[in-house]
N, C-alpha and C positions, 0 to 999 in steps of 0.2 A: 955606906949604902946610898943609893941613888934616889932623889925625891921620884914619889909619883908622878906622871903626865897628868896634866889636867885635863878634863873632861872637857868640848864643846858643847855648846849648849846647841839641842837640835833647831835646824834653821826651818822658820814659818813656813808653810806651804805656801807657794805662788800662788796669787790668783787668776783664779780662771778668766779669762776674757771669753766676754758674750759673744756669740757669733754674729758676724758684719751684717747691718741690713741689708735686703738685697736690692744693689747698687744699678749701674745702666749696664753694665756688663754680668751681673749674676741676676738668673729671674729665679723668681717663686713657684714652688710646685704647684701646681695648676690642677683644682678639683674639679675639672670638666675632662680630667686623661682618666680618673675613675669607672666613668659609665662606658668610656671607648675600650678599656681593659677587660671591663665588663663581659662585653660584647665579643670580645675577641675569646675568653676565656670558652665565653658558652658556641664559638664555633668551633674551639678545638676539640670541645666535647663531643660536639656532632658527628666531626671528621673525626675522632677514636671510635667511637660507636660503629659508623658505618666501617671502621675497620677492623673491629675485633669480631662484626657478627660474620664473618669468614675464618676467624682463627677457634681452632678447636683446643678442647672439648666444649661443647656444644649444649647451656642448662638447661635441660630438657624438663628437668621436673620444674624448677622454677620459673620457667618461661609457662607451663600449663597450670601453673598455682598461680603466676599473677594473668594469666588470661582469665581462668574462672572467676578471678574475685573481680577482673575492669568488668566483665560480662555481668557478673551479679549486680553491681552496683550501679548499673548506667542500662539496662534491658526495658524496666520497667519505666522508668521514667521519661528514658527516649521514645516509647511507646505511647505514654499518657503526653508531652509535651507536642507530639509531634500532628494529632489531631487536631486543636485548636492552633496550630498553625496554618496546615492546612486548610482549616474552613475557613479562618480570615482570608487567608490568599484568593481562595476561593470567592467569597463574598465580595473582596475590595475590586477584583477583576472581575466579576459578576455587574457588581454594581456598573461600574466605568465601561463596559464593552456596552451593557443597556443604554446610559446616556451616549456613546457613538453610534448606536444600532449595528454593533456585531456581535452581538448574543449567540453566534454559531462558532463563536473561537474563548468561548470562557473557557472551557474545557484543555486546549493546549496552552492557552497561558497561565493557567492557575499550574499547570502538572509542572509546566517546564521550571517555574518558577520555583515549585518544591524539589524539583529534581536538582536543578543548579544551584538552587541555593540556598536554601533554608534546609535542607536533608545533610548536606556537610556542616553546618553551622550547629546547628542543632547538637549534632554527634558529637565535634569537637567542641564546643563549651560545656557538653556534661561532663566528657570523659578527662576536662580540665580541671571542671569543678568538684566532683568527685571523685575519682580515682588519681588524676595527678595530684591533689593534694593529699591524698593516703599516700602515695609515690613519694612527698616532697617529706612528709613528714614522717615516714619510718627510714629515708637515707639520713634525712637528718638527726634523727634520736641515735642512729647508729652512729654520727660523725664525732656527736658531742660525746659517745661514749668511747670515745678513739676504737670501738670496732675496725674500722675502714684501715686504719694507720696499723691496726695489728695485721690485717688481712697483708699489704703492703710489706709487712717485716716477714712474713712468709714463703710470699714469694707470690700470692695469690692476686691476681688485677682486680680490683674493685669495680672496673668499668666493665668488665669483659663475664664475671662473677653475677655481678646485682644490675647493672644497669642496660645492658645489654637485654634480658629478657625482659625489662618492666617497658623498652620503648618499645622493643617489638610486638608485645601483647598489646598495648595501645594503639598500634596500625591495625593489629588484625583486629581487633576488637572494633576500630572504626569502620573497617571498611566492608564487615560483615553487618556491623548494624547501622550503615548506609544505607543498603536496600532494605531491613526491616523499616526503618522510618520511613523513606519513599514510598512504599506498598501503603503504612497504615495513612502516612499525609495525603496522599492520594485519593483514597479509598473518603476519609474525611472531607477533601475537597471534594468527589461525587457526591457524597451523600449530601452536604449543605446546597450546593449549586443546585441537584435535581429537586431535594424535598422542600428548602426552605425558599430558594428561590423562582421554584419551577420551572428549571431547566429540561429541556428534553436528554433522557439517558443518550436517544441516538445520536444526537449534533453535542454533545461532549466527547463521546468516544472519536468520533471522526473527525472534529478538530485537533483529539491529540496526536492522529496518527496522520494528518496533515501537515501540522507543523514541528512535531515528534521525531529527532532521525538518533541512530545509535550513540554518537559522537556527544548526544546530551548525558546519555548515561557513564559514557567514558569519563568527561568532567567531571562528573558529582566524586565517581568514586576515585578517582585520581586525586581530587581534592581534599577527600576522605582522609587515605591514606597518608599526603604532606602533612594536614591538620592532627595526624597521631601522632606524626612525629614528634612533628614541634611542642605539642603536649608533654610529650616524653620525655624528651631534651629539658625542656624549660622545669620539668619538675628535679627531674636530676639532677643538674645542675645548681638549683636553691639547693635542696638538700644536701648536695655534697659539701657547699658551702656556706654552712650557717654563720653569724657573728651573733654574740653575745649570748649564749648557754642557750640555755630553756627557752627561753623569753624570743630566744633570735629564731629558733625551730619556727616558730609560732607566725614571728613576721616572714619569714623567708616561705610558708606556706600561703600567708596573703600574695605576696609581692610575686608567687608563681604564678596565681591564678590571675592576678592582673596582666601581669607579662604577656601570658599565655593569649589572653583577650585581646590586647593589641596587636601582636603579630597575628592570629589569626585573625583581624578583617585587612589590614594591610594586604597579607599575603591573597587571603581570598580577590580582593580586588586588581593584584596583578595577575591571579591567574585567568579570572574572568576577563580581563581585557586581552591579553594573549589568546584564548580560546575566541573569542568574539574577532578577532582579527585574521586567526591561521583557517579556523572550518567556518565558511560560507552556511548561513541559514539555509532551510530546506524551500527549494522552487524559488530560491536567489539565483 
């Protein structure tokens, strides 16, 4: 009989070698390409949106369930906020046309000033503060509950589904209660100018419709409109991408409503200076 083969004994695992610092020819991943990714992630959002709201079927019931709720929850208080804007404007351009002695043009500059710019503002930082964060934070409860990822193994588009109707309810909802805030800022700036400051009713109205032309009102609610968007977008986008559970839901609904704040004065301030450049003042 034949002896047994002997056994080798098994050989040590190699060790790992650490990976090479990085050298003049390898660089370090760079956390300043995070916010530029960032960025880019939330325009391809934009550009899916604006391209699914052409592809059908068409969510009609959910596009009118989140328009009644942006409507419910931003009506009133763009109403109540949008008064004491008005009279300030009022008053601050009251005051200042007295010490000039043109006391007959409070009236179109306090209006034009709610019209252009405090009546878009207004709208879009409620319907940021309130409604994009109810926006931001039920895609998001749905994200962390892999809802979205199931919708996706379906075959069903998550953009095209859910987020398609919550932007679009956010423009119309701003740009219907663009003129409600205008009417009541308005109506606020008459009543302080004429009562508290004793303005004459007739040389306010005639001021506005002096220096007053259509193209103010085009601006405000053109501005309206862009400011819902980006409302929309900006919440969508947090919510669809939360990090860390529960806890990230939560910051990713702050970090909207900031977001959402800086782009809209940014953008307000290119569009005003583009409008202030293309249409010539009235009896310019």
């Amino acid at each position: 009989m034949t002896a047994p083969l002997p056994v080798r004994p098994p050989e040590p695992p190699a060790p790992r070698t650490p990976p090479a610092p990085p050298g003049p020819g390898r660089r370090a991943p760079s956390g300043l390409l995070a916010p530029l990714r960032r960025t880019g992630q939330l325009f391809a959002l934009a550009l899916a949106v604006a391209r699914a709201v052409f592809r059908r079927p068409f969510q009609v019931r959910e596009f009118i369930e989140q328009f009644w709720f942006v409507a419910s929850v931003t009506i009133l208080p763009a109403a109540l906020v949008s008064i004491p804007f008005g009279a300030v404007i009022a008053l601050q351009v009251g005051s200042l046309t007295e010490q000039l002695g043109a006391q007959s043009f409070t009236g179109g500059a306090s209006v034009l000033a709610v019209i252009q710019q405090a009546s878009p503002l207004i709208v879009a930082l409620l319907i940021a503060g309130a409604a994009g964060s109810a926006i931001c934070a039920d895609l998001g409860s749905r994200t962390i509950r892999e809802e979205l990822d199931a919708m996706e193994v379906m075959g069903v588009s998550p953009v095209q589904r859910l987020v398609v109707p919550r932007v679009l309810a956010t423009m119309s909802v701003a740009v219907l209660l663009n003129g409600l805030v205008s009417v009541v800022g308005t109506l606020g700036g008459y009543f302080f100018n004429v009562i508290m400051q004793g303005g004459t009713p007739g040389a306010y109205l005639a001021s506005f419709s002096a220096l007053a032309q259509l193209p103010d009102l085009y601006i405000g609610e053109l501005k309206a409109l862009v400011f819902g968007f980006i409302a929309g977008i900006v919440a969508a986008y947090r919510g669809l991408n939360p990090r860390g559970g529960p806890k990230g839901v939560g910051d990713a609904v702050n970090q909207s409503v900031v977001i959402t704040f800086m782009l809209l004065f940014a953008v307000n301030m290119v569009l005003t200076t583009i409008y202030l450049q293309i249409v010539p003042p009235k009896g310019g």
